[in-house]
N, CA, C and O of each residue as an XYZ file, in Angstrom:
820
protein
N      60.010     -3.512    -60.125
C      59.778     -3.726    -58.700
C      59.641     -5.230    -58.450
O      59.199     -5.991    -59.310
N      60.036     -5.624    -57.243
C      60.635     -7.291    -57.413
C      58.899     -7.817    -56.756
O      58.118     -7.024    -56.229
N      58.723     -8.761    -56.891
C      57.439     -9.217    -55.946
C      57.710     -9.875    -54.789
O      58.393    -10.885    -54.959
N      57.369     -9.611    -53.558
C      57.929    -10.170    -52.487
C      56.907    -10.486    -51.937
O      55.973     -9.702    -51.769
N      56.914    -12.073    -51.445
C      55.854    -12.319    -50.635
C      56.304    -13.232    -49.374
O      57.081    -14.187    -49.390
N      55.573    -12.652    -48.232
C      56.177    -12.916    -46.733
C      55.358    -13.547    -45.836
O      54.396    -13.029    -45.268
N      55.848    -14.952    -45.684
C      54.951    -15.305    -44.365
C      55.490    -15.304    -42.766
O      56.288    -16.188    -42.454
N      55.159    -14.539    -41.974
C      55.342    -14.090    -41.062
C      54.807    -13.695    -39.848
O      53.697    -13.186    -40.003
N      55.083    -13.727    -38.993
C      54.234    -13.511    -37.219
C      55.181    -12.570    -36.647
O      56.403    -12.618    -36.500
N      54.171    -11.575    -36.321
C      55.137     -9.884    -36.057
C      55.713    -10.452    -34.702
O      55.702     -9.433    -34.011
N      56.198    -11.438    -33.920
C      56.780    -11.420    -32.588
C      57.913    -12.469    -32.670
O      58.493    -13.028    -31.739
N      58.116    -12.622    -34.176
C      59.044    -13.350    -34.791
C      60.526    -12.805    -35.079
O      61.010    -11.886    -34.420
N      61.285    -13.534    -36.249
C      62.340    -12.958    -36.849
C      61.843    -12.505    -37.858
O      62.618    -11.902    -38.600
N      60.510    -12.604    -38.243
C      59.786    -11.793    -39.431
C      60.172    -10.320    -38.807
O      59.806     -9.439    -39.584
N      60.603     -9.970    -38.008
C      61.145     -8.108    -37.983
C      62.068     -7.992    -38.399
O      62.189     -7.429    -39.487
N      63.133     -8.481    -37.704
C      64.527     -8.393    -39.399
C      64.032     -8.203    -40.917
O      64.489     -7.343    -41.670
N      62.912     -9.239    -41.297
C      62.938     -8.914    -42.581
C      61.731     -7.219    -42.969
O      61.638     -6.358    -43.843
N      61.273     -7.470    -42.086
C      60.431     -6.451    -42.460
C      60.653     -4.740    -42.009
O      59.969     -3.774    -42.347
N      61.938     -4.798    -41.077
C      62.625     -3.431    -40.943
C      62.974     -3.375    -42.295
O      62.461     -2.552    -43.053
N      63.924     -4.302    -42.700
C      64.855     -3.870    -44.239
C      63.654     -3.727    -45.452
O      64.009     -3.206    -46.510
N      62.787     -4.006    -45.364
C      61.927     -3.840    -46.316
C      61.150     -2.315    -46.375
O      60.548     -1.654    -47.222
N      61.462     -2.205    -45.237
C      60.832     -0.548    -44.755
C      62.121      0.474    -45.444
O      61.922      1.488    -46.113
N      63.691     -0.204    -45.011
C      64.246      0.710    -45.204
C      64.480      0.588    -46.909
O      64.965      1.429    -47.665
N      64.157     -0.243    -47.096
C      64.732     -0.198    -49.006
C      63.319     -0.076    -49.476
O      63.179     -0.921    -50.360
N      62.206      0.586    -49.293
C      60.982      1.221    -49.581
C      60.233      0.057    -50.642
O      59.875      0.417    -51.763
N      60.059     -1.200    -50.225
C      59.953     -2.046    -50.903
C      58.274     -2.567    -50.256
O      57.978     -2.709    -49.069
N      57.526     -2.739    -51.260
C      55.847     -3.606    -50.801
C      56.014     -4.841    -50.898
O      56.785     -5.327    -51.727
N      55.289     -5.568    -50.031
C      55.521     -6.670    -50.096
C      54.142     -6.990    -49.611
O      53.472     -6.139    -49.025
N      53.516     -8.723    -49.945
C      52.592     -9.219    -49.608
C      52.716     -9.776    -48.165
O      53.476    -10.654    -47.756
N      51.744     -9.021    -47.460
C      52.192    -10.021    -46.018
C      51.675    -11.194    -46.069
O      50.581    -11.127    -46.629
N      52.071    -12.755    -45.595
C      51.255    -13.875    -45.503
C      50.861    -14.813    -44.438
O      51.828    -15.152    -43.755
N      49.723    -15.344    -44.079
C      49.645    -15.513    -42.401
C      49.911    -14.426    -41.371
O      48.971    -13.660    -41.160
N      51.097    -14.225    -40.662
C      50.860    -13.283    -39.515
C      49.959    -13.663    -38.722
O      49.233    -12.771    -38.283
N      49.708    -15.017    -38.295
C      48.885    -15.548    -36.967
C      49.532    -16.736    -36.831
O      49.877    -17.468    -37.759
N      49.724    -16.955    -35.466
C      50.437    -18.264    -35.024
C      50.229    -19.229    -35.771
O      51.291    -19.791    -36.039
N      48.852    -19.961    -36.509
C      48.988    -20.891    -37.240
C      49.586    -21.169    -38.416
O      49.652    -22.270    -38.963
N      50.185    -19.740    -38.933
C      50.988    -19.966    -40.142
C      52.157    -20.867    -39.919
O      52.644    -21.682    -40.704
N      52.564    -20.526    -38.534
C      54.107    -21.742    -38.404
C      53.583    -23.160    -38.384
O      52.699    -23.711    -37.728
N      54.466    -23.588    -39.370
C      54.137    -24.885    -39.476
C      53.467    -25.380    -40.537
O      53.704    -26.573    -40.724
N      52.527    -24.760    -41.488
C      51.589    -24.534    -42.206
C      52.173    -25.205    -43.614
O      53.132    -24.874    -44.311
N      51.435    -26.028    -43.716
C      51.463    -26.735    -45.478
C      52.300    -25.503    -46.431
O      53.363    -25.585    -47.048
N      51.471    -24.508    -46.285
C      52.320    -23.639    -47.008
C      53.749    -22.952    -47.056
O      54.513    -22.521    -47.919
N      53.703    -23.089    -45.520
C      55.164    -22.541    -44.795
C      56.081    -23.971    -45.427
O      57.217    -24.063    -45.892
N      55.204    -24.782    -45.235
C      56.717    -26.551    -45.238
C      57.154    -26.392    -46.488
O      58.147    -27.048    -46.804
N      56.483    -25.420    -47.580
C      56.992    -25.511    -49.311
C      58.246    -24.876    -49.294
O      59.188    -25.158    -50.034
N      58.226    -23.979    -48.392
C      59.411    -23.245    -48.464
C      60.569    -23.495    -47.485
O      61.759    -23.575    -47.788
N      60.114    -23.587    -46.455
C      61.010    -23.843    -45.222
C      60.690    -25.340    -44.815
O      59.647    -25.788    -44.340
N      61.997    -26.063    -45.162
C      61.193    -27.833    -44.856
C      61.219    -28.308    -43.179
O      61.149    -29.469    -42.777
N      61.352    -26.926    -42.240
C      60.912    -26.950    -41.164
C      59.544    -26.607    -40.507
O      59.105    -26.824    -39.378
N      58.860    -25.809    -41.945
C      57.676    -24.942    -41.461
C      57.682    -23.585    -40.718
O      56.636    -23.110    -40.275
N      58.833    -22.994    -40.596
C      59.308    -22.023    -39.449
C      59.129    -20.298    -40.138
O      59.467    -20.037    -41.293
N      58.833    -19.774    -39.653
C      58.836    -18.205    -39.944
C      60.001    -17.242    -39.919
O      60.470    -17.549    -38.823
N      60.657    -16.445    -40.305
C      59.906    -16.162    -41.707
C      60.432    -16.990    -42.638
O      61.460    -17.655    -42.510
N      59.300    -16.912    -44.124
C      59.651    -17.995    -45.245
C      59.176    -16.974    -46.435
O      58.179    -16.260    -46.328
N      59.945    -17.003    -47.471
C      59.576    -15.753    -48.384
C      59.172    -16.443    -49.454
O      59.395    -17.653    -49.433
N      58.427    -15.809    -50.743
C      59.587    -15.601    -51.973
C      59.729    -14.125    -52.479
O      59.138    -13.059    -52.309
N      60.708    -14.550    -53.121
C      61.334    -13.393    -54.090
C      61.123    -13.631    -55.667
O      61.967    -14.429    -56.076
N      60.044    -13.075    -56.921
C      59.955    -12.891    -57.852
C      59.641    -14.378    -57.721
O      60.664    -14.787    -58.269
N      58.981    -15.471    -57.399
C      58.335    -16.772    -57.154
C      59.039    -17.351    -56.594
O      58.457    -18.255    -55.995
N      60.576    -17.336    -56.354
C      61.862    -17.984    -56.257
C      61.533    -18.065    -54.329
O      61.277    -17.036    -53.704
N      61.589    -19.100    -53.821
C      61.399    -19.686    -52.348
C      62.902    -19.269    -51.629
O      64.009    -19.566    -52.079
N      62.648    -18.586    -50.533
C      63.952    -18.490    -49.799
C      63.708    -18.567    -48.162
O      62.663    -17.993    -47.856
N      64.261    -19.011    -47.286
C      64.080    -18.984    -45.702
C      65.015    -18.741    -44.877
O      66.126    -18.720    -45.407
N      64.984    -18.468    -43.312
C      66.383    -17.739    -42.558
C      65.901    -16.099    -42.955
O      65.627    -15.445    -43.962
N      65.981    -15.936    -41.656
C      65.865    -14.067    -41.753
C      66.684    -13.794    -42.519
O      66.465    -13.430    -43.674
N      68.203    -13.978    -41.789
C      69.510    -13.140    -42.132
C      69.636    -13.608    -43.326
O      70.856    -13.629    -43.494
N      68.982    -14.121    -44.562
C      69.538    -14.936    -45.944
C      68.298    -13.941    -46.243
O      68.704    -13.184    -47.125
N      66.913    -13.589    -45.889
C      66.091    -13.127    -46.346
C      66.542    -11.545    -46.722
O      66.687    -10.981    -47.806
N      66.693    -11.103    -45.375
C      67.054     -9.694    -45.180
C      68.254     -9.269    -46.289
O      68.078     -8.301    -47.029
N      69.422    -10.031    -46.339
C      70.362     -9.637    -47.641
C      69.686     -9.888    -48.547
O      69.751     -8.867    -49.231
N      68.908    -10.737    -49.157
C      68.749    -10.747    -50.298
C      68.067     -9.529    -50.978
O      68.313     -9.196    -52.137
N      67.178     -8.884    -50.152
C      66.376     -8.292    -50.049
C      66.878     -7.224    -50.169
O      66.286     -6.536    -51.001
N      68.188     -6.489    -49.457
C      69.086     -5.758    -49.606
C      69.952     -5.369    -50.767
O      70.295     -4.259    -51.174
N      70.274     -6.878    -51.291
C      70.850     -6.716    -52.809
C      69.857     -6.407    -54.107
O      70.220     -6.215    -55.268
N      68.387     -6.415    -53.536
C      68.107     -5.929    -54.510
C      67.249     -4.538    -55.066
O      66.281     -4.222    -55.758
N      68.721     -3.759    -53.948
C      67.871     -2.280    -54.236
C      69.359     -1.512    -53.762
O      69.569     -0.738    -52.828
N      70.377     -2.116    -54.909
C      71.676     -1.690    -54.353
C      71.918      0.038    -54.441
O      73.049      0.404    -54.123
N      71.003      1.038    -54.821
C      71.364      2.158    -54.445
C      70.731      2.718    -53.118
O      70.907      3.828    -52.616
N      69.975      1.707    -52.688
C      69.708      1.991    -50.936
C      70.857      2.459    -50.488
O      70.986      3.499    -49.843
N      72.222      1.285    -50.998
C      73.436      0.855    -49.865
C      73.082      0.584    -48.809
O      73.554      1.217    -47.864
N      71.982     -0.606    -48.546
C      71.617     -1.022    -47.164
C      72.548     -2.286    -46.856
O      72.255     -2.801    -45.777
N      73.499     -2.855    -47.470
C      74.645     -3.693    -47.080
C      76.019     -3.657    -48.231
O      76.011     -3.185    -49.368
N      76.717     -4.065    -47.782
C      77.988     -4.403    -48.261
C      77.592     -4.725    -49.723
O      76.575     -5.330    -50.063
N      78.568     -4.221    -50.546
C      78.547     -5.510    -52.319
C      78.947     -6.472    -51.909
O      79.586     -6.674    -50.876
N      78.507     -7.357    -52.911
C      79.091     -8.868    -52.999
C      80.521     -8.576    -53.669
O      80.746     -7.592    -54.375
N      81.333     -9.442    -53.389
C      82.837     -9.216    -53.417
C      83.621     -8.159    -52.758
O      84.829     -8.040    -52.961
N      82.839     -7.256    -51.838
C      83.891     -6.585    -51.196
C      84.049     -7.161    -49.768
O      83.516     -8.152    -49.267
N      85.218     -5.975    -49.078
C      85.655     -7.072    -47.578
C      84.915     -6.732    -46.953
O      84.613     -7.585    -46.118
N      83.997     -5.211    -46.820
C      82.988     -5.038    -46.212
C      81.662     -6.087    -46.155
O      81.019     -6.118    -45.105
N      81.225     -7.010    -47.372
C      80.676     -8.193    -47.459
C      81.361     -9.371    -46.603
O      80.705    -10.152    -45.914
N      82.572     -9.397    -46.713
C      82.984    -10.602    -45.777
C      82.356    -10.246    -44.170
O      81.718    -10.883    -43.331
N      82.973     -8.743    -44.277
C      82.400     -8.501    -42.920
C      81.076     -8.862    -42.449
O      80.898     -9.673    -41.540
N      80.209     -8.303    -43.026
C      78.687     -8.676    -43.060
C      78.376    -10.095    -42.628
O      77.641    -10.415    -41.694
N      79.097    -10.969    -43.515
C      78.984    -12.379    -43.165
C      79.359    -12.496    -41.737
O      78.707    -12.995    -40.819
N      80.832    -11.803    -41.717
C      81.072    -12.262    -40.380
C      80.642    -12.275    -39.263
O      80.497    -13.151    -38.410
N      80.315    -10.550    -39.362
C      78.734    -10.467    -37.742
C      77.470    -11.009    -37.601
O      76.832    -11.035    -36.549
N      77.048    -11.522    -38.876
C      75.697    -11.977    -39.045
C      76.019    -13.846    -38.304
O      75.435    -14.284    -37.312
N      77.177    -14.703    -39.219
C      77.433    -15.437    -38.100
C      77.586    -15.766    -37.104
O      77.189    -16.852    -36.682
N      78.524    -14.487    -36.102
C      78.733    -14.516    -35.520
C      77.494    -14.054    -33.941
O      77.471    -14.163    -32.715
N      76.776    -13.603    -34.906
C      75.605    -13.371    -33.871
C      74.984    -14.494    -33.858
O      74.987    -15.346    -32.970
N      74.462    -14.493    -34.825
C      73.525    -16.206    -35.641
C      74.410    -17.584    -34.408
O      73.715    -18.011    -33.485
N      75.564    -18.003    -34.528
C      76.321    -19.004    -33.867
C      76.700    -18.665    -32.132
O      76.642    -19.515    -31.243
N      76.995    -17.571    -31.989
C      77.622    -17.282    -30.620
C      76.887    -16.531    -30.096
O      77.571    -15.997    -29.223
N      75.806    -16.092    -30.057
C      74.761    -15.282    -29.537
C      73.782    -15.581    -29.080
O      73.553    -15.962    -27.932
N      72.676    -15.350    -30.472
C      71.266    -16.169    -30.588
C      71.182    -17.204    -29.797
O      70.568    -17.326    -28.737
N      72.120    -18.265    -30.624
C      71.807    -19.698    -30.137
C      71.231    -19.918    -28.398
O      70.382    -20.608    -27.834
N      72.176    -18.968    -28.030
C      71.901    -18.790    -26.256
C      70.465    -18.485    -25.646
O      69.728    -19.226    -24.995
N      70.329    -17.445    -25.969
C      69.163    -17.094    -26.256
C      67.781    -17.560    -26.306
O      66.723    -17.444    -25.688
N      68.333    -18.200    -27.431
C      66.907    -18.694    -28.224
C      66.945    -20.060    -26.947
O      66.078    -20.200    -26.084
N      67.567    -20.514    -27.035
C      68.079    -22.052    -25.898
C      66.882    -21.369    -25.051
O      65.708    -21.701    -25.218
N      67.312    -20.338    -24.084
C      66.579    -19.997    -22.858
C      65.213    -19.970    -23.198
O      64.387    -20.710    -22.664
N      64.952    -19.153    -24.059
C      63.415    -18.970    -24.651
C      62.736    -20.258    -24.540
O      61.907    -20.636    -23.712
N      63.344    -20.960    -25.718
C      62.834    -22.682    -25.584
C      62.635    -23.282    -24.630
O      61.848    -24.217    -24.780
N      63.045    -23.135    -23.631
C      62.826    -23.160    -22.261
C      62.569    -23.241    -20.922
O      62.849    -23.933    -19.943
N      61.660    -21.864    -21.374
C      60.976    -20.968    -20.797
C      59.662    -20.706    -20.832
O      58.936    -20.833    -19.846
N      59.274    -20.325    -21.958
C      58.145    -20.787    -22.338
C      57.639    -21.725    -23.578
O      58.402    -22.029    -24.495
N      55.875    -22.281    -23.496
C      55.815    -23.306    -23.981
C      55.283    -23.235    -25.710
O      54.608    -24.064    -26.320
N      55.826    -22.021    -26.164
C      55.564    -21.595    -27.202
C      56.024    -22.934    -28.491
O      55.500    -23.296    -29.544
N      57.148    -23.323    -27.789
C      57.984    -24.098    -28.950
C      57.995    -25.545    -28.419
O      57.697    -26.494    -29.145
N      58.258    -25.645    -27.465
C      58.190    -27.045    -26.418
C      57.337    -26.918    -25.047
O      57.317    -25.794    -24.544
N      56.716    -27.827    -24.472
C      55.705    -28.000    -23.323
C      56.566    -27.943    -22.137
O      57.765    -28.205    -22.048
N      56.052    -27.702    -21.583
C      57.188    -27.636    -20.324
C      57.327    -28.785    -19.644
O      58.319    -28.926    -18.929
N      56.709    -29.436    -19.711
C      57.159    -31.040    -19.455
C      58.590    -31.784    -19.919
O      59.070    -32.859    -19.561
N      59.216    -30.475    -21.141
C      60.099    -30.814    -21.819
C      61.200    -29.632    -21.485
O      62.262    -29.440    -22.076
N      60.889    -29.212    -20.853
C      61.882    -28.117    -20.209
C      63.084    -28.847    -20.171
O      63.145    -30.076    -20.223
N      64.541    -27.673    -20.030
C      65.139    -28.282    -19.273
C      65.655    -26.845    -18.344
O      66.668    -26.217    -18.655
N      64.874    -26.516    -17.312
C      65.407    -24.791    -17.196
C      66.941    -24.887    -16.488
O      67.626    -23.882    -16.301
N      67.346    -26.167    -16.147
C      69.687    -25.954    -15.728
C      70.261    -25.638    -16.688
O      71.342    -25.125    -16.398
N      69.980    -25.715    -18.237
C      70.269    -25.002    -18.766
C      70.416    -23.812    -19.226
O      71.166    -23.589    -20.176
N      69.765    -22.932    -18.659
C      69.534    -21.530    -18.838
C      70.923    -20.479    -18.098
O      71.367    -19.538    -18.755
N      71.280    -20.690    -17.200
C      72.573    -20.220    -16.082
C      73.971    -20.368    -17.573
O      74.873    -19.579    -17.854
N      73.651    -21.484    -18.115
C      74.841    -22.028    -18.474
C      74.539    -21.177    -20.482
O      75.393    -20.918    -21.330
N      73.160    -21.016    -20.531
C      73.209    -19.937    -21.790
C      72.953    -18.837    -21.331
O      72.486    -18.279    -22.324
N      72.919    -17.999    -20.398
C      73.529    -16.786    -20.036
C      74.799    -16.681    -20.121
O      75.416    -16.089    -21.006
N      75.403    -17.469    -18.853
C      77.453    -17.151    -19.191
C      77.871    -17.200    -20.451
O      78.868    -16.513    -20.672
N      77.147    -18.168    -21.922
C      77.821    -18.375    -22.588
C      77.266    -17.223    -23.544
O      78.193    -17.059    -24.337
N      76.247    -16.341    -23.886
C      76.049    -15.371    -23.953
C      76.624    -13.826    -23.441
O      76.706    -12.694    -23.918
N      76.877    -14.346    -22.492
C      77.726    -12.979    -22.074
C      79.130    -12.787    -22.222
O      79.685    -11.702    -22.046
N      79.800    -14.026    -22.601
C      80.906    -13.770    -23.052
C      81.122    -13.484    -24.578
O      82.171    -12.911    -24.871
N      80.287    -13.802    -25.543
C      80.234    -13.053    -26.372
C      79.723    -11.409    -26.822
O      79.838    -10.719    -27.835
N      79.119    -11.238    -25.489
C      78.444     -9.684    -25.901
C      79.425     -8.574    -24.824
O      79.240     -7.376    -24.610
N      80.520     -9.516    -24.267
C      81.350     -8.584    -23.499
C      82.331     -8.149    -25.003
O      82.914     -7.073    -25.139
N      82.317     -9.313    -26.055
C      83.495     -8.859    -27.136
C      82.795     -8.178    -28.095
O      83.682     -7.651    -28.768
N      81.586     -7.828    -28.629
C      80.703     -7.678    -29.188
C      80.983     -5.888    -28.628
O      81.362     -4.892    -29.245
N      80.609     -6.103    -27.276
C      80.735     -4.697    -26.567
C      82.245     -3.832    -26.439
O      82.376     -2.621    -26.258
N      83.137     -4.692    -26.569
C      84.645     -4.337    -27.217
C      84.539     -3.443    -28.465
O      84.653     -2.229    -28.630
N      84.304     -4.385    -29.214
C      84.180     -3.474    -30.920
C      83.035     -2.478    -30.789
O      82.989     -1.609    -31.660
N      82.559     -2.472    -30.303
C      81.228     -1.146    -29.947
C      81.797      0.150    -29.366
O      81.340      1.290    -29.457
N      82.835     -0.260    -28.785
C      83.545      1.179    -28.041
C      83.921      2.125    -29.088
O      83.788      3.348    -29.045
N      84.451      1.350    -30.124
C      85.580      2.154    -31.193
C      84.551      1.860    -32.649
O      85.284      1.927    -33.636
N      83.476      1.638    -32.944
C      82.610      1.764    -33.599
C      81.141      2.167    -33.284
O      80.522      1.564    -32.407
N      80.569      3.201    -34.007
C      79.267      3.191    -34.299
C      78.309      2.140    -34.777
O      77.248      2.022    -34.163
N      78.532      1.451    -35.686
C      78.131      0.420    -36.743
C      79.001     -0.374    -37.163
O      80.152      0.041    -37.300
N      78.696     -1.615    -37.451
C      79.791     -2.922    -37.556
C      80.517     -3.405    -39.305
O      81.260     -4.313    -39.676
N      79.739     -2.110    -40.098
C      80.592     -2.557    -41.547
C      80.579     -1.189    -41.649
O      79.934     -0.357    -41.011
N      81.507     -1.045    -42.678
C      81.921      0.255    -43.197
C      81.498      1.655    -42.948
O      81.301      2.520    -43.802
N      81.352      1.790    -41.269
C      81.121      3.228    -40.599
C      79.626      3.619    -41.107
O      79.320      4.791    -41.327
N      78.749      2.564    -41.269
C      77.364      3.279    -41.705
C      76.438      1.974    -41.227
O      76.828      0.808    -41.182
N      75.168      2.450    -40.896
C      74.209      1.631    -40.559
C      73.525      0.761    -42.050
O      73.245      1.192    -43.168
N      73.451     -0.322    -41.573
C      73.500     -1.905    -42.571
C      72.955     -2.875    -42.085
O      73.114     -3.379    -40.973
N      72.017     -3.279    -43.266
C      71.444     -4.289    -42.704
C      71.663     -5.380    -42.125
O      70.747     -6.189    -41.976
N      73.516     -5.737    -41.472
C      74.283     -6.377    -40.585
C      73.845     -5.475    -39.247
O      74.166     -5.870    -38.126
N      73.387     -4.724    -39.363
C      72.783     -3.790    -38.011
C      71.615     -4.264    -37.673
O      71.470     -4.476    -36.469
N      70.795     -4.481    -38.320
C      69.295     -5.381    -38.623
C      69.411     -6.744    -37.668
O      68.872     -7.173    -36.648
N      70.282     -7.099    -38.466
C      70.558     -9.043    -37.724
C      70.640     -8.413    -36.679
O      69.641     -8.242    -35.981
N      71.997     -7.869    -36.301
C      72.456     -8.096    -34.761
C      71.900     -7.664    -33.988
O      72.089     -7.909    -32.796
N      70.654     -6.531    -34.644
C      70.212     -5.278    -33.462
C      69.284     -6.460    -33.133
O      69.135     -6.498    -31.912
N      68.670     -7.344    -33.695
C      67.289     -8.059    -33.329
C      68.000     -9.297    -32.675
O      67.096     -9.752    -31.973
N      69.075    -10.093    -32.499
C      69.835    -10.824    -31.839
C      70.135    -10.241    -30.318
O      70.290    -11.019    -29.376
N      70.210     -8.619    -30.140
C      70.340     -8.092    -28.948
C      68.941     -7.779    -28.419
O      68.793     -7.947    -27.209
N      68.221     -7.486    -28.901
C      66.673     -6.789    -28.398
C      66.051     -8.187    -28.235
O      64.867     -8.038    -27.935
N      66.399     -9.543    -28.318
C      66.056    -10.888    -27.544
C      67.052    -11.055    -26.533
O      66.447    -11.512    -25.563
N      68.403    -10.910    -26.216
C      68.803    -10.919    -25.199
C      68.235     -9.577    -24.113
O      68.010     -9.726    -22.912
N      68.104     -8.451    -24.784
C      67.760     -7.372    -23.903
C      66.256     -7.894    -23.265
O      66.007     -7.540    -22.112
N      65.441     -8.571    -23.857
C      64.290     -9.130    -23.152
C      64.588     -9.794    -22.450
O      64.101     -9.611    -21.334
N      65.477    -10.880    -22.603
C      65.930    -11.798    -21.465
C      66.766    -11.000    -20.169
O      67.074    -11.728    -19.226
N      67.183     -9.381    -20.076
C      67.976     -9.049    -18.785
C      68.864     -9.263    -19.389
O      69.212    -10.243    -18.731
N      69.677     -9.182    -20.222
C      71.060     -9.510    -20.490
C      72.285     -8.424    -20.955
O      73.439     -8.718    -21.263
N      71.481     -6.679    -20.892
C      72.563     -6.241    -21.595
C      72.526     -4.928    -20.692
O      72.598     -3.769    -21.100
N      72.410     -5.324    -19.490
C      72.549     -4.272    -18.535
C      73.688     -3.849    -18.023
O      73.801     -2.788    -17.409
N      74.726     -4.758    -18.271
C      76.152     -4.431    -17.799
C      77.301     -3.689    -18.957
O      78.423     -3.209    -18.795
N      76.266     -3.891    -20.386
C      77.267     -3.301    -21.589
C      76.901     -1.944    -22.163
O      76.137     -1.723    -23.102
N      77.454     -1.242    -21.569
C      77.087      0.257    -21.823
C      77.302      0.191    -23.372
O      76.591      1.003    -23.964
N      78.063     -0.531    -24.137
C      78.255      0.416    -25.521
C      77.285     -0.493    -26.264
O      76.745     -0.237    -27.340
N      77.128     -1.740    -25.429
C      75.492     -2.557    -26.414
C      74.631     -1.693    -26.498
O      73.938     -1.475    -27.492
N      74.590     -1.044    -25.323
C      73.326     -0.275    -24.896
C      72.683      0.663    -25.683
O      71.517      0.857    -26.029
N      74.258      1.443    -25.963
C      74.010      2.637    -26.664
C      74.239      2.735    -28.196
O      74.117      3.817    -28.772
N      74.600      1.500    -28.902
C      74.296      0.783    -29.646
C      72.833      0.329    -30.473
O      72.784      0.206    -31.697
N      71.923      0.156    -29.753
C      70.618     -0.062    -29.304
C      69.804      1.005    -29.775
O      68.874      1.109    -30.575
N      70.513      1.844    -28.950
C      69.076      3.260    -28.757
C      69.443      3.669    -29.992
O      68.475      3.963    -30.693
N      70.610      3.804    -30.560
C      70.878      4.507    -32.307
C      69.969      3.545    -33.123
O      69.169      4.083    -33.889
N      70.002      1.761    -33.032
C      68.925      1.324    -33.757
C      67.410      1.595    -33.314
O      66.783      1.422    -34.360
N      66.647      1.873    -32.477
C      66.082      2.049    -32.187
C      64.903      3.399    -32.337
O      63.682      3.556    -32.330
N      66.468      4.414    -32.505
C      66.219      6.104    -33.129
C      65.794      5.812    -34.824
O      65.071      6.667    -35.335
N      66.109      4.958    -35.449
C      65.762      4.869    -37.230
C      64.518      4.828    -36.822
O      64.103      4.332    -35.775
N      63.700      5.544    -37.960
C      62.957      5.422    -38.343
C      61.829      4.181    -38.385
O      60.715      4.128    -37.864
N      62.410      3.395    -39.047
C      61.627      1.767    -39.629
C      62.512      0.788    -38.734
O      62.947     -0.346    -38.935
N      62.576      1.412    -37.983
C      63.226      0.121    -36.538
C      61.540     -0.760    -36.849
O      60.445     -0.431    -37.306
N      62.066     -1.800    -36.380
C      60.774     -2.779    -35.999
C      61.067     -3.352    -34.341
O      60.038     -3.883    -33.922
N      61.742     -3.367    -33.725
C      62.249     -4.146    -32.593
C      61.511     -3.211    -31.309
O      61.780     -2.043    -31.027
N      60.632     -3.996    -30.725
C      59.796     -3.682    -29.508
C      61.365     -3.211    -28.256
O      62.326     -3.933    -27.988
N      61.091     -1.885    -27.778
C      62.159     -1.872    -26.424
C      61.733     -2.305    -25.166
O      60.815     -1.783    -24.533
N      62.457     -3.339    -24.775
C      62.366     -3.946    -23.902
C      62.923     -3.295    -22.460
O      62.596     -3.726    -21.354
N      63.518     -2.557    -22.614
C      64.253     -2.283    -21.503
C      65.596     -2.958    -20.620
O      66.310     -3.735    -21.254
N      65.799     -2.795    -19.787
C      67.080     -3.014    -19.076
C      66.492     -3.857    -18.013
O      67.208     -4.315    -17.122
């Protein structure tokens, strides 16, 4: 059994890692889980930003949800909670996890930053930007919502922890109002949502 230890704040991207940890029946040490962990001497050993979540694995330091969550995945390969390494179903994996991670999130998270003064003071706002990370958000979740018509799940016809990333990339836009016009995001959603060891608060429409 691997030793996993997690520092994390449940209103974080610490839920990505800690759905997949639910679903590959894995214990892990929780660490911090209160706002002051971000940032924290201990957090900077691992993440030389200080940022949540920040792991290790068997002592070995790793940071980034979506780098956490696979790893985490590969190491309980009769779960089949993602793609093998070397297959195209793995390329795939990469590909939606980027592609959420780069053309999604980023939007997102922009607005959040924002918005409120969780991350920056509002003195440091810039809220004209926000109009302009919606449109650019929604044109990726109109194509997002394309491949959703003619799929259930985004790698090899089964739910994966590439479902993990993206479902928690949408359940921050769905907080922001953003996925009221994409019926197959939607319904997309409620199937992650129906698992079991979902972690992602529903926000609603």
């Amino acid at each position: 059994m691997p030793k996993i230890e997690l520092y994390e704040l449940a209103p974080t991207r610490s839920a990505r890692v800690r759905w997949v940890l639910k679903e590959a029946q894995l214990t892990y040490t929780s660490l911090g889980n209160q706002v002051e962990t971000s940032g924290s001497d201990a957090v900077k050993q691992i993440h030389p930003l200080g940022k949540l979540p920040a792991a290790r694995i068997d002592g070995k330091p790793l940071f980034e949800s979506a780098a956490i969550a696979t790893a985490i995945a590969d190491l309980v390969p009769e779960q089949n909670l993602v793609a093998r390494p070397g297959t195209w179903g793995r390329a795939l994996h990469d590909q939606w996890v980027s592609f959420a991670l780069s053309e999604m999130e980023c939007w997102v998270s922009s607005t959040e930053i924002n918005s409120i003064d969780f991350v920056l003071p509002p003195d440091q706002h810039v809220p004209a930007i926000i109009d302009q990370n919606n449109a650019m958000f929604r044109r990726s979740a109109a194509a997002l919502d394309g491949v959703l018509s003619e799929v259930d799940y985004l790698v090899e016809g089964r739910f994966s922890v590439t479902d993990i990333i993206v479902g928690y990339t949408l359940n921050f836009a769905e907080e922001q109002g953003l996925l009221a016009q994409y019926s197959n995001l939607r319904a997309y959603m409620e199937r992650l949502y129906a698992r079991e060891h979902c972690t992602l608060v529903r926000h609603g429409d």
